[in-house]
DRENMAR-429405 format. One line per 2 residues: number of its first residue (from 1); their letters; for each residue x, y, z of N, C-alpha, C, CB. Coordinates in Angstrom, 3 decimals. Atoms other than C-alpha are relative to their C-alpha. Glycine has a CB too. Example, Ala and Ser with C-alpha at 12.3 -4.5 7.8 and 13.67 -1.06 7.14 Angstrom:
2
1> as> 0.890,-1.190,0.000,12.300,-4.500,7.800,0.900,1.200,0.000,-0.992,0.027,1.246  -0.820,-1.190,-0.060,13.670,-1.060,7.140,-0.770,1.090,0.730,0.414,0.462,-1.415
END
This chain:
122
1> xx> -0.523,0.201,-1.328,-10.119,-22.029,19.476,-1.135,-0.053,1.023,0.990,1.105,0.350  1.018,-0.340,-1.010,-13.265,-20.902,21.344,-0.961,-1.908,0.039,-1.190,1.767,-0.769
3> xx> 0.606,1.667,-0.161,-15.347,-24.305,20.024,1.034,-1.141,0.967,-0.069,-0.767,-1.838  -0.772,1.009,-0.243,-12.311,-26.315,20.587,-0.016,-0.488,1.800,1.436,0.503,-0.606
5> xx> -0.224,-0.157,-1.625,-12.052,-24.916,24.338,-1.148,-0.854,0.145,-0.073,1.656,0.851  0.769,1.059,-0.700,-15.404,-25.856,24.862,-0.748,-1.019,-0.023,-0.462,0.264,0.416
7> xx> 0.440,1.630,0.464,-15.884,-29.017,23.296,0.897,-0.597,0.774,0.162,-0.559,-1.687  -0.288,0.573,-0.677,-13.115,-30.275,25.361,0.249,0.456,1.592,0.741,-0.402,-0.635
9> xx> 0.811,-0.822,-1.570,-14.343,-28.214,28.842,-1.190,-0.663,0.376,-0.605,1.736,-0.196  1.437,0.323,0.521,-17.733,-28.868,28.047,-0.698,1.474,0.800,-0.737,-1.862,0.639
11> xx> 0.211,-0.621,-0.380,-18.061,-25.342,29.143,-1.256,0.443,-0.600,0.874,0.467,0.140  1.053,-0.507,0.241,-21.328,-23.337,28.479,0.530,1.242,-1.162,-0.717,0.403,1.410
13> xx> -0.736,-0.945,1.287,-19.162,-20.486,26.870,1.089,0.154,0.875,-0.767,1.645,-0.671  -1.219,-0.104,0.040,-15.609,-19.425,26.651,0.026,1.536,-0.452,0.670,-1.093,-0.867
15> xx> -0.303,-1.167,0.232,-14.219,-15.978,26.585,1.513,-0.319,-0.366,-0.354,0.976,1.152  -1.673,0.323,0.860,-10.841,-15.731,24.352,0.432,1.448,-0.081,-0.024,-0.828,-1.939
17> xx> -0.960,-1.569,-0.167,-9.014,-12.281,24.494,1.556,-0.219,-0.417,0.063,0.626,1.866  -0.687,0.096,0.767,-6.467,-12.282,22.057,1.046,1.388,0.515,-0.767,-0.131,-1.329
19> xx> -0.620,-1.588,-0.228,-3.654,-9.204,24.021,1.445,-0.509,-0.671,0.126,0.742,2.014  -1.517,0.203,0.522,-0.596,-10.623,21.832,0.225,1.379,-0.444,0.268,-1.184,-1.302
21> xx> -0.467,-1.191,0.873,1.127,-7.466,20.281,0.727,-0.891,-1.174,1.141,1.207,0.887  -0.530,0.388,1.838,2.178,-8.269,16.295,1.130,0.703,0.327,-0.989,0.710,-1.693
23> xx> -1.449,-1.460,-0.004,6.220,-6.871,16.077,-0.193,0.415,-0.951,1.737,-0.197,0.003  -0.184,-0.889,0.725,5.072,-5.596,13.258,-0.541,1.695,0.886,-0.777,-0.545,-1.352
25> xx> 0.408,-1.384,-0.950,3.392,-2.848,15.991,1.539,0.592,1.049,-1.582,-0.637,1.356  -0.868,-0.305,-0.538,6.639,-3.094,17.742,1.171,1.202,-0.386,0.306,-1.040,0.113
27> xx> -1.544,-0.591,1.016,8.738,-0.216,15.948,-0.239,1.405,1.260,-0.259,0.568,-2.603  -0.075,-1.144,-0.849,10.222,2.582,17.859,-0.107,-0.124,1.087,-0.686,0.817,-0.170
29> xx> 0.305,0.160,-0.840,9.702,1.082,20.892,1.040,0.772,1.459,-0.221,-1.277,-0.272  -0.891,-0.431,-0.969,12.977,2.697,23.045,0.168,1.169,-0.492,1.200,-0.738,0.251
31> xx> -0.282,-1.259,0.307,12.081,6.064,21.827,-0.770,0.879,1.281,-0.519,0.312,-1.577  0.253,-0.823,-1.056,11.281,8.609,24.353,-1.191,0.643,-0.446,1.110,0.919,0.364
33> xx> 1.484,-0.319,0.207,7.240,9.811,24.380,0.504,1.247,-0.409,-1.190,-0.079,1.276  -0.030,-1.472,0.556,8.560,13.375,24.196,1.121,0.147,-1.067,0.277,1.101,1.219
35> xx> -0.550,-0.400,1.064,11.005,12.851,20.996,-1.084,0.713,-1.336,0.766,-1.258,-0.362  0.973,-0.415,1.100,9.179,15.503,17.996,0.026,-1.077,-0.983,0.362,1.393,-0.697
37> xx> 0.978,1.063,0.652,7.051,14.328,16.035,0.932,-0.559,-1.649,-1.869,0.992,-0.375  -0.751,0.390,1.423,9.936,13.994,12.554,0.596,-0.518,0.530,0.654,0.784,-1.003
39> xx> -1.163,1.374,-0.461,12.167,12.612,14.517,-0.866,-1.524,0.112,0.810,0.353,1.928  0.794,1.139,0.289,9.506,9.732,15.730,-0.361,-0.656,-1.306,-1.012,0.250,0.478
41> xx> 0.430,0.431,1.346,8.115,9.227,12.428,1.193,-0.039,-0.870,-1.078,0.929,-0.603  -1.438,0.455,1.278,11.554,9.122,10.393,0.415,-1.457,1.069,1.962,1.734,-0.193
43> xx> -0.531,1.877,-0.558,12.239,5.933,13.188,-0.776,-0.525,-0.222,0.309,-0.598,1.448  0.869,0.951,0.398,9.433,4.659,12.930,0.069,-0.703,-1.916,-1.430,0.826,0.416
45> xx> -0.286,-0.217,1.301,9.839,4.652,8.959,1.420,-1.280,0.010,0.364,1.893,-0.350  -1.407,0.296,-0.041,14.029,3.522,9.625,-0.511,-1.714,0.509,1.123,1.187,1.242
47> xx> 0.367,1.327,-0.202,12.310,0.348,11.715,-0.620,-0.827,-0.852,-0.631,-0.052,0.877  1.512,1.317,0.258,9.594,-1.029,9.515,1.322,0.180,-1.829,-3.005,0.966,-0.014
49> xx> -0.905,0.205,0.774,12.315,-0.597,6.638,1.334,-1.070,0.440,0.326,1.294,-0.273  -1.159,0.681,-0.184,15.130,-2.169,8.559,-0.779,-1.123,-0.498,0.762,-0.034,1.442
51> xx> 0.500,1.699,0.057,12.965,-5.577,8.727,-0.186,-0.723,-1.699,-1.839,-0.085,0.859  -0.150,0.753,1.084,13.236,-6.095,5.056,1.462,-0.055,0.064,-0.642,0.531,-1.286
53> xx> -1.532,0.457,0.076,16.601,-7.910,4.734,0.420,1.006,-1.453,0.212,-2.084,-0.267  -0.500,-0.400,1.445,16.932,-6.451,1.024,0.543,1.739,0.200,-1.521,-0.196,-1.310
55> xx> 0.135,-1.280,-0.420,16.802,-3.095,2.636,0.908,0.936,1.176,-1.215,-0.092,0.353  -0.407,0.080,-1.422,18.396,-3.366,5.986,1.685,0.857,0.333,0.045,-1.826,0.346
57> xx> -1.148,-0.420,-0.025,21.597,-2.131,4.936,-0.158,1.526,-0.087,0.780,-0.642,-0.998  0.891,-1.101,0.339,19.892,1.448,4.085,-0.983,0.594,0.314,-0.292,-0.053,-0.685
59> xx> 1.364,-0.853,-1.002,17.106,2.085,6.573,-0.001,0.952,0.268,-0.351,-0.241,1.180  0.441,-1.626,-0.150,17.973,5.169,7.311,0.063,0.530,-0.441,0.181,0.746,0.519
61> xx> -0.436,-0.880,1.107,19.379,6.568,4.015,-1.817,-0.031,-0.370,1.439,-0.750,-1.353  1.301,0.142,0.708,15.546,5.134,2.593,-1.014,0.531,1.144,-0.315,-1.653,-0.533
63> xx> 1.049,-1.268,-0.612,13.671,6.677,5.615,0.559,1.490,-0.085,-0.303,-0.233,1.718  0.106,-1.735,0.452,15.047,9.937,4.985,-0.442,0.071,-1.515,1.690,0.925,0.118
65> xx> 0.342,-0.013,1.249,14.174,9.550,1.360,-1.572,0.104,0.416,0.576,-1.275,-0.925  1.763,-0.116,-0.121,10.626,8.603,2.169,-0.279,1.367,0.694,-0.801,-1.367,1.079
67> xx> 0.717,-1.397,-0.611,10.296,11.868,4.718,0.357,1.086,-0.870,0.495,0.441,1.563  -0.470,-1.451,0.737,11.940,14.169,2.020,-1.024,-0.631,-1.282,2.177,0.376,-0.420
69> xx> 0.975,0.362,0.965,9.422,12.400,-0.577,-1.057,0.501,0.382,-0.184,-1.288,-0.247  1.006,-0.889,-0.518,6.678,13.843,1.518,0.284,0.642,0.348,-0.711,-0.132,0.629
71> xx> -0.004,-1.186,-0.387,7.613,16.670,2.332,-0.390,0.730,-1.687,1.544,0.363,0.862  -0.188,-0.559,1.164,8.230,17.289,-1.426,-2.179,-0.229,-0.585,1.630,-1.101,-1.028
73> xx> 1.401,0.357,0.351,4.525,15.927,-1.956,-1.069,1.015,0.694,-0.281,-1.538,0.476  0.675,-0.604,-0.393,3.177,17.930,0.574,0.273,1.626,0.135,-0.206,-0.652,0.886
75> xx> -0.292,-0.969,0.614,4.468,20.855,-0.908,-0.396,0.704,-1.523,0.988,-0.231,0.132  0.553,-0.207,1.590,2.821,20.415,-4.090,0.824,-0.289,-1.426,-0.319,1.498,-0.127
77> xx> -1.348,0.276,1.022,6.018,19.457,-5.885,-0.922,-0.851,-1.028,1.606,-1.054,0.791  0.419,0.672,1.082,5.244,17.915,-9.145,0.452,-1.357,0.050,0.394,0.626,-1.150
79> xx> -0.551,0.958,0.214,5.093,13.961,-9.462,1.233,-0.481,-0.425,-0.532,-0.267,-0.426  -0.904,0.859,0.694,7.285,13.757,-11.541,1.991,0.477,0.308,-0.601,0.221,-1.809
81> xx> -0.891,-0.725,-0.212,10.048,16.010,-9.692,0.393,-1.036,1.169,-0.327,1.529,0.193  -0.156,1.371,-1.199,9.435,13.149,-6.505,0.075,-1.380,-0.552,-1.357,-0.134,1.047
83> xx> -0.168,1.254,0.886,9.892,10.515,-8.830,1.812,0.082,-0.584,-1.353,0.121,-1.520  -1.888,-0.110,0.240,13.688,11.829,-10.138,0.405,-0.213,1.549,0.785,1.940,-0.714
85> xx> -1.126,0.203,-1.219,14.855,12.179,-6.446,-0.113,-1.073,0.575,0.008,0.921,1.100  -0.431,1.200,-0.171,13.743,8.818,-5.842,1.360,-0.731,-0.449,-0.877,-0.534,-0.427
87> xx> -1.093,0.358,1.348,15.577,7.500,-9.074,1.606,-0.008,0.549,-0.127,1.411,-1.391  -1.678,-0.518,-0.382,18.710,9.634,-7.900,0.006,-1.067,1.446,0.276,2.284,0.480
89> xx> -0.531,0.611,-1.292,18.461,8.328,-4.312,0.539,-1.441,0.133,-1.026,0.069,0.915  0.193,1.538,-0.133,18.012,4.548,-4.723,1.010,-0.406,-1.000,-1.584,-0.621,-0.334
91> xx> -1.047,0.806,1.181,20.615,4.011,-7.782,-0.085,-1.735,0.537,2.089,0.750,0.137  0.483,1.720,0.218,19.364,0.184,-7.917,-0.554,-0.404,-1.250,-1.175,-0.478,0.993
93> xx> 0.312,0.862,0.596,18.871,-2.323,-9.933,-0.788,-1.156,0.756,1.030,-0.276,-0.562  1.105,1.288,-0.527,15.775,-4.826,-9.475,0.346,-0.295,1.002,-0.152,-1.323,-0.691
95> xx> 0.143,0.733,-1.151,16.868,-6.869,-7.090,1.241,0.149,1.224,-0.129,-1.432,-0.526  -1.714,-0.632,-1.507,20.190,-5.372,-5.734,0.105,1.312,0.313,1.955,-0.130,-0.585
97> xx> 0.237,-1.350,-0.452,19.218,-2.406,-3.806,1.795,0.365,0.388,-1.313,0.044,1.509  -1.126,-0.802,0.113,22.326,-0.107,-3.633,1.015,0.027,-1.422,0.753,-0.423,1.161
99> xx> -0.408,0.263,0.988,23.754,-1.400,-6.630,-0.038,1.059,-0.920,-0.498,-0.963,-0.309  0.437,-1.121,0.984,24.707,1.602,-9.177,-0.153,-0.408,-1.628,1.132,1.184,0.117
101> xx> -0.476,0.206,1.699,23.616,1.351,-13.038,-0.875,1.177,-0.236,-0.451,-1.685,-1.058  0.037,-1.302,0.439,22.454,3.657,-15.424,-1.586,0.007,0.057,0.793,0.330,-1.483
103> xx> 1.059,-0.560,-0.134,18.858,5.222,-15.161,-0.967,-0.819,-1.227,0.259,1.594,-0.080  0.862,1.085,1.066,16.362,2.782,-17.367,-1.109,0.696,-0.563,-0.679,-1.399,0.750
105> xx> 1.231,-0.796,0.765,13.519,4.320,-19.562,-1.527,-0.689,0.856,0.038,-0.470,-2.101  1.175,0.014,-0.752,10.967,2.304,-17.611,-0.301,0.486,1.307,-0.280,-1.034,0.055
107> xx> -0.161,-0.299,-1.360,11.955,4.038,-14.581,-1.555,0.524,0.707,1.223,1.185,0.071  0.864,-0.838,0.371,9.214,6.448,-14.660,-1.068,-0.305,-0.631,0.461,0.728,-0.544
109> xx> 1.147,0.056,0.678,6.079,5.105,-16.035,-1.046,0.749,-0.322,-0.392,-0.636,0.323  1.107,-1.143,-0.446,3.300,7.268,-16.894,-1.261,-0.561,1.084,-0.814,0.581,-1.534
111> xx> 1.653,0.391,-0.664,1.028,4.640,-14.965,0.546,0.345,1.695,-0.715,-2.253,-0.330  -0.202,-0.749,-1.274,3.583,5.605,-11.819,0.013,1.248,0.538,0.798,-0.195,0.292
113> xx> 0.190,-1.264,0.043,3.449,8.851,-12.566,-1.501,0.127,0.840,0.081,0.518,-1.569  1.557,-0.340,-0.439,-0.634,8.620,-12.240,-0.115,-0.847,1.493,-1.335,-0.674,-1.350
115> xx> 0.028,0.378,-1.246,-0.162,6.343,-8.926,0.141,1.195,1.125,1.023,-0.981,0.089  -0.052,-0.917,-0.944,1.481,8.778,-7.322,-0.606,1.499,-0.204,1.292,0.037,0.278
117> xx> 1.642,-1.154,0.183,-1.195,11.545,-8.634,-0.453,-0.523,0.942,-1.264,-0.011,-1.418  1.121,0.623,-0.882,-3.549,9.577,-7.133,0.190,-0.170,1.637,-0.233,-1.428,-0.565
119> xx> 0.056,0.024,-1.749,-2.349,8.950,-3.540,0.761,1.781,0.514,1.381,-1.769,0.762  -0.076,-1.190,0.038,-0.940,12.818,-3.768,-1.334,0.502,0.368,0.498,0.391,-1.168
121> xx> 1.681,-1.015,-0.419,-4.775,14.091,-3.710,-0.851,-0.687,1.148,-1.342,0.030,-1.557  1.466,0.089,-0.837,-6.361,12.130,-1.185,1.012,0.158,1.427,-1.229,-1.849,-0.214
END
């Protein structure tokens, strides 16, 4: 953009200041500065979930899941104890979130198991 400007200006230089806001920054926006800090962060969470259509029906059941997933994490709970109450919460199948079937053996991988090790410790 900057060349473009001033190849057809024939300016010396061009200053470009990019102040768009992304809506992905837009979440929570009609919340009140002094709502605590779980409340904020479970909307914030409820927004950036609504915007997946697949999801949208469940934003707030799946942001309380996610804040009771950390809590359970930052409690020291065992992977694999935040990995069932997912399971339980989400009763889905692949591609049809809410959808109930029965609990699948790949649910649980040991390589998700070690994912969520891994972002657990840092």
């Amino acid at each position: 953009m900057r060349d473009e400007s001033r190849s057809l200006t024939g300016a010396l230089h061009v200053m470009i200041r990019n102040q768009s806001v992304p809506v992905e920054y837009a979440v929570a926006a009609d919340m009140e500065l002094q709502a605590p800090r779980r409340e904020r962060e479970r909307r914030i969470l409820e927004d950036l979930i609504f915007r997946d259509n697949r999801f949208k029906a469940r934003a707030k059941e799946f942001a309380d899941l996610v804040m009771e997933s950390k809590r359970l994490a930052l409690a020291n709970e065992s992977p694999a104890r935040i990995v069932e109450l997912i399971e339980q919460k989400l009763d889905w199948t692949g591609d049809n979130p809410g959808v109930k079937s029965e609990p699948t053996e790949s649910a649980a991988t040991p390589d998700a198991l070690s994912a969520i090790e891994r972002n657990a410790s840092h």
